[in-house]
C-alpha positions in Angstrom: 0.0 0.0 0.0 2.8 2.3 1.0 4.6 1.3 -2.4 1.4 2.6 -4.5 1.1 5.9 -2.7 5.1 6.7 -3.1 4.2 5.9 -6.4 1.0 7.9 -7.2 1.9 10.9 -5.5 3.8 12.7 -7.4 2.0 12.3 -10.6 -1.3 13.7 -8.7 0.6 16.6 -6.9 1.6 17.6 -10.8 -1.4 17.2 -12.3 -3.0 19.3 -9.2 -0.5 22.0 -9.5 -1.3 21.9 -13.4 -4.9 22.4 -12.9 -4.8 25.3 -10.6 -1.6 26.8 -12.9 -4.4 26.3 -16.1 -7.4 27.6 -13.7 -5.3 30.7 -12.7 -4.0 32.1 -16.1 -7.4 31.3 -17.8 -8.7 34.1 -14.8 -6.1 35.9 -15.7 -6.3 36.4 -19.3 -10.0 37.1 -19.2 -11.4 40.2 -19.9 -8.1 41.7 -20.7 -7.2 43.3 -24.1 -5.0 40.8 -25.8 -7.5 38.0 -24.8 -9.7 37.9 -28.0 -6.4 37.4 -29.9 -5.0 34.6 -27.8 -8.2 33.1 -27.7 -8.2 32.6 -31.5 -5.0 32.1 -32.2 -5.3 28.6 -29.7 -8.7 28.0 -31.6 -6.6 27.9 -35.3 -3.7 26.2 -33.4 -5.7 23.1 -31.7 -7.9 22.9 -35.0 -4.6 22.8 -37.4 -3.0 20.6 -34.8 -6.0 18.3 -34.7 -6.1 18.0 -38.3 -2.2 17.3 -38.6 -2.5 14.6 -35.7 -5.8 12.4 -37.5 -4.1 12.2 -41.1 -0.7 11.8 -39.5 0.9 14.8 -41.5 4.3 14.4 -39.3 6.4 17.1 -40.6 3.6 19.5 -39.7 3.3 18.3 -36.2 7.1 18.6 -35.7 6.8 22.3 -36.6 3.7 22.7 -34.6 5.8 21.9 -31.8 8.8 23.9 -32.9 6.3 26.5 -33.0 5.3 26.5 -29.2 8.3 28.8 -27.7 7.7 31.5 -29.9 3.8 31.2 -29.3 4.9 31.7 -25.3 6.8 34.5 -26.0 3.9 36.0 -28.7 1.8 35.7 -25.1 4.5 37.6 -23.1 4.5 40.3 -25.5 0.7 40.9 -25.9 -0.3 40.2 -21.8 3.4 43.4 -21.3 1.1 45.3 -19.4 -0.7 42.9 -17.2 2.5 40.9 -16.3 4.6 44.4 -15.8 2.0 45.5 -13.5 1.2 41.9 -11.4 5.5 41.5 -11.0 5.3 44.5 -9.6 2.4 44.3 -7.1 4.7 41.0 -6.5 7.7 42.8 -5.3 6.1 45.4 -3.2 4.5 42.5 -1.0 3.4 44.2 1.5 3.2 47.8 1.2 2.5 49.7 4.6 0.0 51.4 4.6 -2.9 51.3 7.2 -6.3 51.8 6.1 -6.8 55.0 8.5 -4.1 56.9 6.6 -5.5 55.8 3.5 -9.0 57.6 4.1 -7.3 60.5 5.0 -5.1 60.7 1.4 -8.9 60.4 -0.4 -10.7 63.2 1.9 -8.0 65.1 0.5 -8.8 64.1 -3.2 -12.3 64.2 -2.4 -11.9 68.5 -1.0 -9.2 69.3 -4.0 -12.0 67.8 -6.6 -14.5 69.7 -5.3 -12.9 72.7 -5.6 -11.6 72.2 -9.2 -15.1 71.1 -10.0 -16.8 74.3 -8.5 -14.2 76.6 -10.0 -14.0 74.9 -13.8 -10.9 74.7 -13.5 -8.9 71.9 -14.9 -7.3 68.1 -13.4 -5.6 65.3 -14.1 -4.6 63.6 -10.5 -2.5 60.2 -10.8 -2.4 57.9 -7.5 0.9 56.0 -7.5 0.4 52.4 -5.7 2.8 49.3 -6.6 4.2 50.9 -10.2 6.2 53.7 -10.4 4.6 56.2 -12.2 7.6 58.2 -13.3 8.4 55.2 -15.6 5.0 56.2 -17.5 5.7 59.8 -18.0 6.2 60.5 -21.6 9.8 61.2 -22.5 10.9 62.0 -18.6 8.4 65.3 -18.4 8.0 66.3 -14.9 8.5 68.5 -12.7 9.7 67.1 -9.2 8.1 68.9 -6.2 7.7 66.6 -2.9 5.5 68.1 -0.5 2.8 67.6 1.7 -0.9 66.8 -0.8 -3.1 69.5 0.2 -6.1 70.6 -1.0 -4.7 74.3 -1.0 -1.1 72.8 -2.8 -3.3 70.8 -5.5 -5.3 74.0 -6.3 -2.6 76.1 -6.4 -0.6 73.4 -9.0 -3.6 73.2 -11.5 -4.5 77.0 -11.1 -4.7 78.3 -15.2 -1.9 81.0 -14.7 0.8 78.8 -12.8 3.2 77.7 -14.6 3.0 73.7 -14.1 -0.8 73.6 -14.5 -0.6 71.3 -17.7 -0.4 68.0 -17.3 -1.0 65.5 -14.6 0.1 65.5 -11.0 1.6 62.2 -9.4 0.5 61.5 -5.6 2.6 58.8 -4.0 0.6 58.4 -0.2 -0.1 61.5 1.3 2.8 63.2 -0.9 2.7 65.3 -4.1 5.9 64.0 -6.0 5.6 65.2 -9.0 3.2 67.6 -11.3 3.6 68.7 -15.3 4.0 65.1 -15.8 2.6 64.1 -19.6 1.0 60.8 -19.6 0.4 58.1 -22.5 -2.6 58.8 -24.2 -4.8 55.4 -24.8 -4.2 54.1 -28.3 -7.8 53.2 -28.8 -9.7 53.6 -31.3 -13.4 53.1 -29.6 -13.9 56.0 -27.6 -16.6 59.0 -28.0 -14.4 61.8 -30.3 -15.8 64.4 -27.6 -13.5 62.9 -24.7 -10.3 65.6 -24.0 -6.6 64.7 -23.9 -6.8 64.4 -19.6 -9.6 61.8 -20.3 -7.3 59.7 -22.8 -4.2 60.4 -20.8 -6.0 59.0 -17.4 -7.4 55.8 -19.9 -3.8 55.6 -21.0 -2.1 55.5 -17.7 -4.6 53.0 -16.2 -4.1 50.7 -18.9 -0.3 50.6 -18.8 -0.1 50.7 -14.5 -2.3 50.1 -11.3 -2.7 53.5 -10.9 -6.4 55.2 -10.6 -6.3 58.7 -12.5 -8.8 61.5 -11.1 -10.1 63.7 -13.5 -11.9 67.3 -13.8 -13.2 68.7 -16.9 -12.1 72.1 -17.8 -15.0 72.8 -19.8 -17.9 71.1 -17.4 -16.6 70.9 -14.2 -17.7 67.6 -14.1 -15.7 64.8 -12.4 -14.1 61.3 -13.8 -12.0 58.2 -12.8 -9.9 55.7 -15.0 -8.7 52.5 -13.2 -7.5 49.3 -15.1 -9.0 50.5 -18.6 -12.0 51.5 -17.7 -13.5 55.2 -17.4 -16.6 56.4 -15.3 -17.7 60.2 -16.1 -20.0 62.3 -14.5 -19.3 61.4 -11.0 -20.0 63.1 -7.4 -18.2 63.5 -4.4 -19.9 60.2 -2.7 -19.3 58.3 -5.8 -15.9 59.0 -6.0 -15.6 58.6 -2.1 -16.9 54.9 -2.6 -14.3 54.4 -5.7 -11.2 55.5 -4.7 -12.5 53.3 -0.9 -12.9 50.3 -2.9 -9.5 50.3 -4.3 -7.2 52.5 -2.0 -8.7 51.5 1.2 -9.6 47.8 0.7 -6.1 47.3 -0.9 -4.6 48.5 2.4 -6.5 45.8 4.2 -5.6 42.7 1.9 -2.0 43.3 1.0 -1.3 39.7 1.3 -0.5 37.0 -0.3 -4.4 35.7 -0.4 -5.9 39.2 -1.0 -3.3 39.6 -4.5 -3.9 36.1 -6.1 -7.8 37.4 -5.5 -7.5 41.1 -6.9 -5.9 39.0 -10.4 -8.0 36.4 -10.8 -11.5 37.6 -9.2 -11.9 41.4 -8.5 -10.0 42.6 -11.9 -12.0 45.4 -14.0 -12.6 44.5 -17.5 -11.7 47.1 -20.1 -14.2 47.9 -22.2 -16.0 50.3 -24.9 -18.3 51.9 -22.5 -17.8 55.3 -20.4 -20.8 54.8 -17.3 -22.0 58.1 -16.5 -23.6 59.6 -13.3 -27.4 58.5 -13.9 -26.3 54.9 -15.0 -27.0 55.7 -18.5 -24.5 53.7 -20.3 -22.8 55.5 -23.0 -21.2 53.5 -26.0 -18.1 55.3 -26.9 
């Protein structure tokens, strides 16, 4: 009896940590960008090697299989982001930060937006969590100022006549490090023509780090958030009390190893072609 189990067990333990490895990257690769395209290039792959394998076509199988390392690196290229971003919420394991210090940095937000708002004036606010923002900034542009976020600093920064009022501010935990800073603009090709370069530059920055981008129209005064692809418009104060809760505060609570397998496999925000907007009217964009 012993003799079977010595021999069984290993086999089971790797087909077990096969299953969950399979489970885990299928969760993964859902409802990201480069999914449809993965998906059907493993549809045209298992169908062509199907067809090789049933009328014994050897040659193609043996380059079917000579094929598979640069498929795995095809993946490595098209998931950049999502792998860039999930190594490095994997090296800053755990980040200290209480969840009392946490609300405080977003009832700072939540008084700076509603200034901007009221006044028309304006925003594009960047928080920093696991990737370094500065590695986003286009070209190096920005201006290093490390002080103390305040509702009075943040006004001051985006205020029409200062000199550093373009661009987008970088807030790294209850610090402003850097402001001026020119972020990616989204490269896609599915959003409303009407939507500002702050709007595409908050898209672009969620889509390339974990960051959640803060935005207030010049023109309406009304207030937005971009987070992992996705922009909601057309937001107030509770609303973006609730968001920036869900992802600043929470994230506080579960920085563990548990809490991050979750975030990337069950509580990840699918991009998509829609901008929500205050009254729940879906806009296709």
């Amino acid at each position: 009896m012993w003799t079977i189990i010595q021999t069984v067990w290993r086999p089971t333990l790797e087909i077990l940590i096969l299953t969950v490895g399979i489970y885990y990257a299928f969760r993964f690769v859902r409802g990201t960008r480069g999914a449809p395209v993965v998906t059907g290039f493993l549809v045209l792959l298992l169908a062509f090697g199907l067809v090789s394998y049933l009328l014994e076509l050897k040659v193609l199988l043996y380059l079917l299989g000579a094929f598979t390392a640069y498929f795995v690196l095809a993946v490595i290229v098209i998931f950049q982001p999502e792998l860039r971003r999930m190594l490095a919420e994997l090296g800053n394991l755990p980040l200290f930060v209480t969840a009392h210090e946490q609300r405080e940095n977003i009832e700072v937000i939540i008084q700076t937006v509603e200034r901007l708002a009221e006044a028309r004036i304006g925003a594009l606010i960047a928080l920093e969590q696991s990737i370094n923002l500065l590695e986003a900034v286009e070209s190096g542009v920005a201006v290093a100022v490390d002080c103390a976020a305040t509702p009075e600093m943040l006004e001051t920064i985006f205020f029409p006549n200062n000199a550093i009022h373009d661009g987008g501010v970088i807030i790294k935990g209850d610090r402003i490090a850097y402001a001026a800073c020119i972020f990616p603009l989204t490269q896609r090709q599915d959003l409303n023509k009407s939507l500002g370069t702050r709007h595409r530059a908050a898209i672009g920055l969620s889509e390339e780090t974990d960051a959640a981008a803060v935005v207030v129209s010049e023109e309406t005064g009304s207030v937005s958030y971009a987070y992992k692809g996705n922009l909601v418009r057309g937001l107030s104060s509770e609303d973006l009390r609730a968001f920036l809760t869900s992802v600043l505060v929470s994230r506080a609570r579960s920085r563990n190893w548990i809490g991050w397998i979750r975030s990337w496999t069950t509580d990840r925000v699918k991009p998509g072609a829609i901008v929500v907007t205050k009254t729940g009217a879906a806009t296709t964009t």
